[in-house]
LUMMAR-957131 format. One record per residue: residue number from 1; residue in one letter; z, y, x of N, C-alpha, C in turn. Coordinates in steps of 0.001 Angstrom, whole numbers, plus 500000, padded with zeros to 6 digits. Each point is the difference from the previous one (the first is absolute). Example, Ala and Ser with C-alpha at 12.3 -4.5 7.8 and 13.67 -1.06 7.14 Angstrom:
BEGIN
{1,'a',{507800,494310,513190},{500000,501190,499110},{500000,501200,500900}}
{2,'s',{499280,501050,499650},{500060,501190,500820},{500730,501090,499230}}
***
This chain:
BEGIN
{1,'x',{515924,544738,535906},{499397,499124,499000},{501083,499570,499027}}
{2,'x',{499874,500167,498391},{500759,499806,499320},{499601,498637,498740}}
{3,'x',{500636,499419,500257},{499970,498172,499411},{500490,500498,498351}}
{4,'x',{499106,499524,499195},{500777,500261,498542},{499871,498571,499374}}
{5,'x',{501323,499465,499819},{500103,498945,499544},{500609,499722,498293}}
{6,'x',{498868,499343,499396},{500381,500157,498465},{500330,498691,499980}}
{7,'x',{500854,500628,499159},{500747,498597,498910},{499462,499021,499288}}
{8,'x',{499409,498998,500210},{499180,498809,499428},{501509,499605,498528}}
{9,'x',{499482,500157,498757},{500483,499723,498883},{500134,498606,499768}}
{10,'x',{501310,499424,499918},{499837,498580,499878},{499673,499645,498735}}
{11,'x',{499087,498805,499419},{499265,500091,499202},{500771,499009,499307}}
{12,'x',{499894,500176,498454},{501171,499792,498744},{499669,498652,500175}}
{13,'x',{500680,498697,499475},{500703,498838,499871},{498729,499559,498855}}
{14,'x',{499813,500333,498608},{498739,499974,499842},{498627,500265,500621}}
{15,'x',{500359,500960,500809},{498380,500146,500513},{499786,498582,500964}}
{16,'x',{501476,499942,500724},{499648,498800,501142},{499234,498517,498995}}
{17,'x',{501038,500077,498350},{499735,498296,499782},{498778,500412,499283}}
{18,'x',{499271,501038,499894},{498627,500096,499284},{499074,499661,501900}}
{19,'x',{500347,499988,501023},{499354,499945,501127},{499931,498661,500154}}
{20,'x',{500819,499196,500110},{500512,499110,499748},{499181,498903,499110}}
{21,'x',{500246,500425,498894},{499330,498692,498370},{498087,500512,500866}}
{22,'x',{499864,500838,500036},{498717,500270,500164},{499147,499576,501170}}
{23,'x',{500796,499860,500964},{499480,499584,501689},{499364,498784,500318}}
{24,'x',{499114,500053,500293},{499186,498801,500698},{500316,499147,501119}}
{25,'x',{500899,500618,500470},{500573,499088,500995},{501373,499246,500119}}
{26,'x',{500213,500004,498814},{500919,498794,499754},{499272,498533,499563}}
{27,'x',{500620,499180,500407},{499684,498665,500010},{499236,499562,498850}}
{28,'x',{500522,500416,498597},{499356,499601,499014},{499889,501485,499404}}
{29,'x',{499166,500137,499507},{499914,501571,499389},{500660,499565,498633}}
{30,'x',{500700,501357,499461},{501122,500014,498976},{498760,501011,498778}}
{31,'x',{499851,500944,500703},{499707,500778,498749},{500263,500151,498855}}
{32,'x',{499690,501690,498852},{500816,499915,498717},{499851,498813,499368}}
{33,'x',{499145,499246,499865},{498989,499347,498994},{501612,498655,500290}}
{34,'x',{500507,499865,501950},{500611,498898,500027},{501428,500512,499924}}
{35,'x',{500350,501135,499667},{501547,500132,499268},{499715,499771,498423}}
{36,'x',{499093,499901,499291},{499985,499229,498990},{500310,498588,499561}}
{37,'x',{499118,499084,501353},{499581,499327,500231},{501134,499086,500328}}
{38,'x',{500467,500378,500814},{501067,499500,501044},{501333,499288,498682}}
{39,'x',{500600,500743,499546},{500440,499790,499000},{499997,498782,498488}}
{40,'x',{499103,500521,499947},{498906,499262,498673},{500047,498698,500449}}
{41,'x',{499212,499850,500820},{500081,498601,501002},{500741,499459,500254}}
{42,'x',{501692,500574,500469},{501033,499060,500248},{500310,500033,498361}}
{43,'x',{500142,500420,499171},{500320,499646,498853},{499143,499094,499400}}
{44,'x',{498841,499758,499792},{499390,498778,499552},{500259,498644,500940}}
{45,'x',{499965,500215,500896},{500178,498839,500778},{501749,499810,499724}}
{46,'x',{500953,500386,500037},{501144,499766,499278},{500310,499245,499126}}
{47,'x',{498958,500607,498887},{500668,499786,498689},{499015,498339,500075}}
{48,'x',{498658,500293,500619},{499375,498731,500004},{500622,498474,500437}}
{49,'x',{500739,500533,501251},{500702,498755,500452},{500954,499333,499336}}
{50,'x',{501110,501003,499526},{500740,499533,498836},{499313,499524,498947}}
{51,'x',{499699,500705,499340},{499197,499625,498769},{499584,498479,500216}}
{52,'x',{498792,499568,500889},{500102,498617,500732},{500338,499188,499859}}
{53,'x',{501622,500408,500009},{501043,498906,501266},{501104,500001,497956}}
{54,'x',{499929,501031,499830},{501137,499834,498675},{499882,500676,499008}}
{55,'x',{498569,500297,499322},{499619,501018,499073},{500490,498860,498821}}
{56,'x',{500395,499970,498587},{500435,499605,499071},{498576,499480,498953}}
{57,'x',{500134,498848,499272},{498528,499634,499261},{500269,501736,498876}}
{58,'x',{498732,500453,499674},{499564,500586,498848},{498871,499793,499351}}
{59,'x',{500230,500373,498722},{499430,499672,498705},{498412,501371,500136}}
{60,'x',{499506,499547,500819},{498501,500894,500344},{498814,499953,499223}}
{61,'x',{500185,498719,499237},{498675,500572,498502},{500592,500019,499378}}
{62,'x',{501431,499842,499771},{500353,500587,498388},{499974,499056,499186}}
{63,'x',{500077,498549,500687},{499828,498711,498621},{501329,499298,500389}}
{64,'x',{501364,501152,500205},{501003,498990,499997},{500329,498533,500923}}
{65,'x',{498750,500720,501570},{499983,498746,500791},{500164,500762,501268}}
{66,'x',{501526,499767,500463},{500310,500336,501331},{498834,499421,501503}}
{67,'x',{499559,501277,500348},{499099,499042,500965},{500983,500233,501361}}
{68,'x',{500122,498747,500603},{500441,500628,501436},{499324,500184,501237}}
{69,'x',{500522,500332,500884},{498632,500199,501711},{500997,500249,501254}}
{70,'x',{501267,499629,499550},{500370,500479,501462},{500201,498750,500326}}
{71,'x',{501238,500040,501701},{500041,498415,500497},{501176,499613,499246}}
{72,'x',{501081,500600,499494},{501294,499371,499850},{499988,499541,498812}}
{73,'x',{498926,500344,498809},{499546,498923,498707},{498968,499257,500060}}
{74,'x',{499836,499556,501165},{499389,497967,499773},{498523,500719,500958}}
{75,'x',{499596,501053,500504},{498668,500150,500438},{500325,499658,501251}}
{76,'x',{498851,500151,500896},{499582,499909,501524},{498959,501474,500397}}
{77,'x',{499856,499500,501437},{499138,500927,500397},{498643,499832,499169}}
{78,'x',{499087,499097,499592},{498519,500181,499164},{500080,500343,498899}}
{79,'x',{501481,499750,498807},{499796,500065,498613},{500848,501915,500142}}
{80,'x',{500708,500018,500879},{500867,501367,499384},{499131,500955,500133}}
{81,'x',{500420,501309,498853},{499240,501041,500148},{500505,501064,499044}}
{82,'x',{499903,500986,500286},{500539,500995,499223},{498869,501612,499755}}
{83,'x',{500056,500339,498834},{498845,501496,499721},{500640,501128,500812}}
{84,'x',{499066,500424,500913},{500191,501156,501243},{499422,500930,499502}}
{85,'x',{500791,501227,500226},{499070,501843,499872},{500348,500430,501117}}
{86,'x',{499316,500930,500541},{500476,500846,501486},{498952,501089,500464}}
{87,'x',{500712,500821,500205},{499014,500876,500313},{499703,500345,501650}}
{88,'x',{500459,498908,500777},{500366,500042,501423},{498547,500134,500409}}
{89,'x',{498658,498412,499416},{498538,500141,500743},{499335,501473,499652}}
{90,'x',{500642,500737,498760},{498842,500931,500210},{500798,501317,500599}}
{91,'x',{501106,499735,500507},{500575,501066,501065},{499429,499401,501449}}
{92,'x',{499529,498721,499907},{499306,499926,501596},{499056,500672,499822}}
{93,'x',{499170,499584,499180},{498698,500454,499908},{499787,501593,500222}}
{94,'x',{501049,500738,499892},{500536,501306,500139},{499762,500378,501435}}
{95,'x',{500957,498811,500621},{500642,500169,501206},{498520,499638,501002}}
{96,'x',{499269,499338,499683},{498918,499457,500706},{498871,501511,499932}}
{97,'x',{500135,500586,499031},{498937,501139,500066},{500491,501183,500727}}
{98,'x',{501562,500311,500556},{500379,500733,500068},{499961,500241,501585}}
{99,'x',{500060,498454,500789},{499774,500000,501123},{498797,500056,500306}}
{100,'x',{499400,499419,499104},{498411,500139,500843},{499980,501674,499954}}
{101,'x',{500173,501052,498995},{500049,501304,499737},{500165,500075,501266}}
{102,'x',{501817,499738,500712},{500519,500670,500815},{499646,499974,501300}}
{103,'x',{499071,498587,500269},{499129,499793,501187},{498637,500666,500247}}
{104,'x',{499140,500445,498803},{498857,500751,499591},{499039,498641,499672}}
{105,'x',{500656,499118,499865},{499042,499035,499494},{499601,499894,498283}}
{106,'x',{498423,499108,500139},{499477,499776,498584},{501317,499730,499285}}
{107,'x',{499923,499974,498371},{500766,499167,498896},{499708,499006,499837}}
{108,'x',{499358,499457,501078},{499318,498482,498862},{501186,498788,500002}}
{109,'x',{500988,499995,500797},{500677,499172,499930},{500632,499872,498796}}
{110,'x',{500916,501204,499707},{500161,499874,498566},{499504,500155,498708}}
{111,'x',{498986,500140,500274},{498522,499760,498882},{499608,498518,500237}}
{112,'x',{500231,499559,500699},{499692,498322,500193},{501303,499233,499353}}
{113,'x',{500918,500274,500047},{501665,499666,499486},{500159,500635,498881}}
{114,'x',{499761,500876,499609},{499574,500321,498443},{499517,498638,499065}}
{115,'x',{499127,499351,500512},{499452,498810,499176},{501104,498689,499580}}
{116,'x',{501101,499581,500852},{500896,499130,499784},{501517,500902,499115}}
{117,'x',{499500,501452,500471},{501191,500724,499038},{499283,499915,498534}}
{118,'x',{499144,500366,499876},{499179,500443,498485},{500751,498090,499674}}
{119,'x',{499404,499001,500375},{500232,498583,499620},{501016,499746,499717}}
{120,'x',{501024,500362,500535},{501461,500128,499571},{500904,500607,498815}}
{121,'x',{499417,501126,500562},{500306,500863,498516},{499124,499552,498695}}
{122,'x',{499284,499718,500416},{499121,499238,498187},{500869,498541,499602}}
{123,'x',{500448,499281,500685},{500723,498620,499667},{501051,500018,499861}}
{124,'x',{501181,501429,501020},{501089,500308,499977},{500316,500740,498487}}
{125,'x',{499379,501173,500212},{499843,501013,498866},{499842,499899,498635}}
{126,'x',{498237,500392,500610},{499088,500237,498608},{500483,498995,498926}}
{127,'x',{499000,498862,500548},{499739,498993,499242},{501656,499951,499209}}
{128,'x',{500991,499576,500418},{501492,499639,499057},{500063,501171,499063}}
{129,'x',{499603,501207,500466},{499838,501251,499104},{499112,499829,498742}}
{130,'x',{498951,499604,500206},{498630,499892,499032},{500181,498309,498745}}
{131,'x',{501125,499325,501129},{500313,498925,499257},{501814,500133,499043}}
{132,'x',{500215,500736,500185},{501120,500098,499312},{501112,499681,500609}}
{133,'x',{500818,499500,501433},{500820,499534,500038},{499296,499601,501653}}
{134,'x',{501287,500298,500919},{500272,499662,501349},{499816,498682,500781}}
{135,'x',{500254,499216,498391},{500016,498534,500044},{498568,499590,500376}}
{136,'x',{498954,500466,499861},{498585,500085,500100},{499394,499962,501461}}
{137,'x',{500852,500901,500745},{499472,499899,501164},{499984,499239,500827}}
{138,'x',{499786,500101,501425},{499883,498899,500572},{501090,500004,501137}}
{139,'x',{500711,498879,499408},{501468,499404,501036},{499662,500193,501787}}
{140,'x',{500747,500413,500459},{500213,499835,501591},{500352,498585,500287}}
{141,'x',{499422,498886,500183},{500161,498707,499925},{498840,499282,500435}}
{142,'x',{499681,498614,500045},{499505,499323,501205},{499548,499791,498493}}
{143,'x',{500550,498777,499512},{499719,499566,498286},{500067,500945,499091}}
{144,'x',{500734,501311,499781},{499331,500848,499237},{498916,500739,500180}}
{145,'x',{499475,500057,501375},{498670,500912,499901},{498637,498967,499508}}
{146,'x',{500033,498928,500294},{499195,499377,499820},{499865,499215,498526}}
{147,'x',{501496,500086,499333},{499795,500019,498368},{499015,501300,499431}}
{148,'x',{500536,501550,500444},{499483,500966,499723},{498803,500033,500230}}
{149,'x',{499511,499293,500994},{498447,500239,499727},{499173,498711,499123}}
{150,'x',{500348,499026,500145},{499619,499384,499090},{499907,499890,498365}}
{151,'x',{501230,500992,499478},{500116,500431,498439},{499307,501106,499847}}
{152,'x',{499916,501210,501328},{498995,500973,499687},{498852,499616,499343}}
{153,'x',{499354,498911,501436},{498696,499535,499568},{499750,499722,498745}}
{154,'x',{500759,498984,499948},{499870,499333,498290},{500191,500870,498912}}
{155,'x',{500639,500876,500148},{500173,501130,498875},{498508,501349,500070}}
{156,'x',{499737,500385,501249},{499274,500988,500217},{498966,499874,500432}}
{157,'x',{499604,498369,500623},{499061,500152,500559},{499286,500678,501188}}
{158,'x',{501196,500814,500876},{499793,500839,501124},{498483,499691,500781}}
{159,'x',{500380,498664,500610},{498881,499704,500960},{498344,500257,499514}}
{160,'x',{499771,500113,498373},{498419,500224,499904},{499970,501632,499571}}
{161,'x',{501165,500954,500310},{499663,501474,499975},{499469,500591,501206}}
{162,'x',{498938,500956,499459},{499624,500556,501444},{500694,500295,500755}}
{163,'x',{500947,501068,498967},{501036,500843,501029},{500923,499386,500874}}
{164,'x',{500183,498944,499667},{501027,499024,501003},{498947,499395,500924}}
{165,'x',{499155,499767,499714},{498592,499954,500817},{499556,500729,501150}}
{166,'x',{499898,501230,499350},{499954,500926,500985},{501252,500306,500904}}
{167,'x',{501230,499919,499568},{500947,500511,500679},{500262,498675,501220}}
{168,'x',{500178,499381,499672},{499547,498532,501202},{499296,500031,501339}}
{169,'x',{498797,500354,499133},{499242,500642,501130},{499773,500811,501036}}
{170,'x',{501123,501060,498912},{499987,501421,500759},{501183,499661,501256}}
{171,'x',{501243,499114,499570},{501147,499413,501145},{499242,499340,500843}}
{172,'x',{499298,498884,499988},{499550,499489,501026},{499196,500610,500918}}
{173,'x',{498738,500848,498923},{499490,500639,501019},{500093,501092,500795}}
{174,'x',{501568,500550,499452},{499969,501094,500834},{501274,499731,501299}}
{175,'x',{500467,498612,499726},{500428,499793,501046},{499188,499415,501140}}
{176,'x',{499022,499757,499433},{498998,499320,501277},{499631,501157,500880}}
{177,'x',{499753,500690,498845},{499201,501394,500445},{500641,500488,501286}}
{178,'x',{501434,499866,499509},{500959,500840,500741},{500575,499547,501162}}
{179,'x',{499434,498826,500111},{500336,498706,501165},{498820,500545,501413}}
{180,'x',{498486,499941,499304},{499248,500152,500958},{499796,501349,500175}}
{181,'x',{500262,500872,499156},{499198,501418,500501},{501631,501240,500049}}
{182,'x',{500535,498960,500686},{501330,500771,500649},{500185,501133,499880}}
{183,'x',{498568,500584,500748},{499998,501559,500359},{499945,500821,498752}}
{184,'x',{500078,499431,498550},{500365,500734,499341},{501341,500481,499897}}
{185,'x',{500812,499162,500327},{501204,499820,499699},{500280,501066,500714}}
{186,'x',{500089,500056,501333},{501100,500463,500825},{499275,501442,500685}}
{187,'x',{498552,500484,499284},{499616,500432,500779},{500417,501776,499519}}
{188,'x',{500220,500535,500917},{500139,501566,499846},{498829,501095,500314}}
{189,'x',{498674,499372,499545},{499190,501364,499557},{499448,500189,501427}}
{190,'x',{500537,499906,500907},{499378,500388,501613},{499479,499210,500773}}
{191,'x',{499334,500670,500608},{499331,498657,501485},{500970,500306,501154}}
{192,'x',{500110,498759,500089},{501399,499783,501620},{498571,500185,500985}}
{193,'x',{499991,500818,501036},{498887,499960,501030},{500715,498557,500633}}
{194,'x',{499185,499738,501244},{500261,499228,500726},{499944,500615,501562}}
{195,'x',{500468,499165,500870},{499428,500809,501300},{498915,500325,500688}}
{196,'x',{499174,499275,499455},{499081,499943,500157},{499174,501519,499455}}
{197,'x',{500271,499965,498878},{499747,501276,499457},{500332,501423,500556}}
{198,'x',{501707,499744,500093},{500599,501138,501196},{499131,500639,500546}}
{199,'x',{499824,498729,501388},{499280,500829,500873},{498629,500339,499964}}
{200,'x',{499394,499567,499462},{498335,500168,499637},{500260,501397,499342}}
{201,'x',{501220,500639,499510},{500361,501577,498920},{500297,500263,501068}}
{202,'x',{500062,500009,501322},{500882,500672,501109},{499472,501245,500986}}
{203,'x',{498473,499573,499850},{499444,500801,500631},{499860,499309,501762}}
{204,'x',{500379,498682,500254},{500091,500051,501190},{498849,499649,500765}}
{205,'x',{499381,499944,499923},{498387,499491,500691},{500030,498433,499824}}
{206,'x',{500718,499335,499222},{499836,498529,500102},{499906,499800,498582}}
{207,'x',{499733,498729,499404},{499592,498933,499005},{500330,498874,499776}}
{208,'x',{501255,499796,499359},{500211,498773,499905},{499850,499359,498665}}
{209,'x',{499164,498407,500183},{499359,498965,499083},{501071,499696,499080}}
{210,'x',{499898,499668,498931},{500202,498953,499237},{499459,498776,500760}}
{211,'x',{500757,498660,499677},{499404,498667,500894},{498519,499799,499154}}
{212,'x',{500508,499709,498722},{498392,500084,499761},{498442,500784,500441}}
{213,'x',{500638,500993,500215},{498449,500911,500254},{500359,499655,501060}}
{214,'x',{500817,499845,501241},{499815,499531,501720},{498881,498651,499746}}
{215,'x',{500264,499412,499649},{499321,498757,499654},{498439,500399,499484}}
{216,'x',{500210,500492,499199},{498061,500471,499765},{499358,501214,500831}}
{217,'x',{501382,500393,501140},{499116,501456,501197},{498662,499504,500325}}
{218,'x',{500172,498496,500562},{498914,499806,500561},{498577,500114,499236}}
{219,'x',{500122,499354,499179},{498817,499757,498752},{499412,501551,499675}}
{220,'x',{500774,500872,500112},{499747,501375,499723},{498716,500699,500627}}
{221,'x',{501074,499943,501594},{498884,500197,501391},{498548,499219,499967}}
{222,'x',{500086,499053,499496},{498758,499270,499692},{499196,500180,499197}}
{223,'x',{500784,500455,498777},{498804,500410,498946},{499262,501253,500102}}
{224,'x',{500804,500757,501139},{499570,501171,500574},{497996,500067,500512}}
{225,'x',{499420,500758,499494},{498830,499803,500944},{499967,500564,501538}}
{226,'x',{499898,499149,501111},{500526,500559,501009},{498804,501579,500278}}
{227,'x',{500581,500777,501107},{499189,500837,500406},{498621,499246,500802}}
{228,'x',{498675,501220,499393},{499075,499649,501107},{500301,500541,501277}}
{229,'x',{499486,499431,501393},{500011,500091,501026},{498825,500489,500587}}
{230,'x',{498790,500372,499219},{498514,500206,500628},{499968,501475,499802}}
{231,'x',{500912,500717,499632},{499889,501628,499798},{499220,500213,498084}}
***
């Protein structure tokens, strides 16, 4: 008897960290979406904290009036605030579709997280885009977010548009949605049998209940018309 033993190819240093970023069984899943991600993220949060703690007043509408927001020119934690861009939430939002992919689960998670990204990017983004100037948007701040929505209003009138109407709606209700009917979320397309099921597929000469139908056997036998006995 002759043993032929082949050479198992050790597999390239990329292939391992593509095994690796991609695997489900690491603690937190990384995926491509979170070597984007990963990054992006420590850099906003960086520059955010500083920024914070010792960002310098600037002249943000342009009328020759230094505004400031960090702590070391006269703010606190409620008044400081500074204009944030990042592209870190919609690399989660990446990262959230990629696992459900990699598990065989629905998208809905990140189709549900889609709705606070779209919100972001319109207050972060758009809107300072459509308004001319960065200065427009809406501050990362306790007291600047809540200036920003109050000058929106007064300027735009947000709250009596449908579309902000509708989009309201669509956050709340699809987090409710997504609260009670779980099994959208997580579900992968198949029926989990039970054991019950098993063995009833087994072929073995036996039957086993669900508790519910044990509970209505009897009622069954009863509704039965019994046999006559007179021939």
């Amino acid at each position: 008897m002759t043993a032929i033993l082949e050479r198992r190819e050790s597999e390239s240093l990329w292939g391992r960290f593509c095994n690796w970023i991609t695997s489900t069984e690491n603690r937190l899943y990384i995926g491509w979406f979170g070597v984007l991600m990963i990054p992006t993220l420590l850099t906003a949060t960086s520059v955010f904290i500083i920024a914070f703690i010792a960002a310098p007043p600037v002249d943000i509408d342009g009328i020759r009036e230094p505004v400031s927001g960090s702590l070391l020119y006269g703010n606190n934690i409620i008044s400081g605030a500074i204009i944030p861009t990042s592209a870190a939430i919609a690399c989660y939002m990446g990262r959230e579709w990629e696992l459900s992919f990699r598990l065989g689960m629905r998208p809905w998670i990140a189709v549900a997280y889609s709705a606070p990204v779209a919100a972001a990017t319109a207050v972060f983004l758009i809107y300072p885009i459509g308004q001319g100037s960065f200065s427009d948007g809406m501050p990362l701040g306790i007291s600047g977010t809540f200036n920003f929505m109050i000058v929106f209003q007064a300027e735009h009138n947000i709250l009596m548009h449908p579309f902000h109407m509708l989009g309201v709606a669509g956050v709340f209700g699809g987090s409710l949605f997504s609260c009670y009917a779980w099994f959208l979320v997580d579900s992968q397309g198949r029926v989990i049998n039970t054991w019950a099921d098993i063995i009833n597929r087994a072929n073995l000469g036996m039957e086993v209940m669900h508790e519910r139908n044990a509970h209505n056997f009897p009622l069954d036998l009863a509704a039965i018309e019994a046999p006559s006995t007179n021939g």
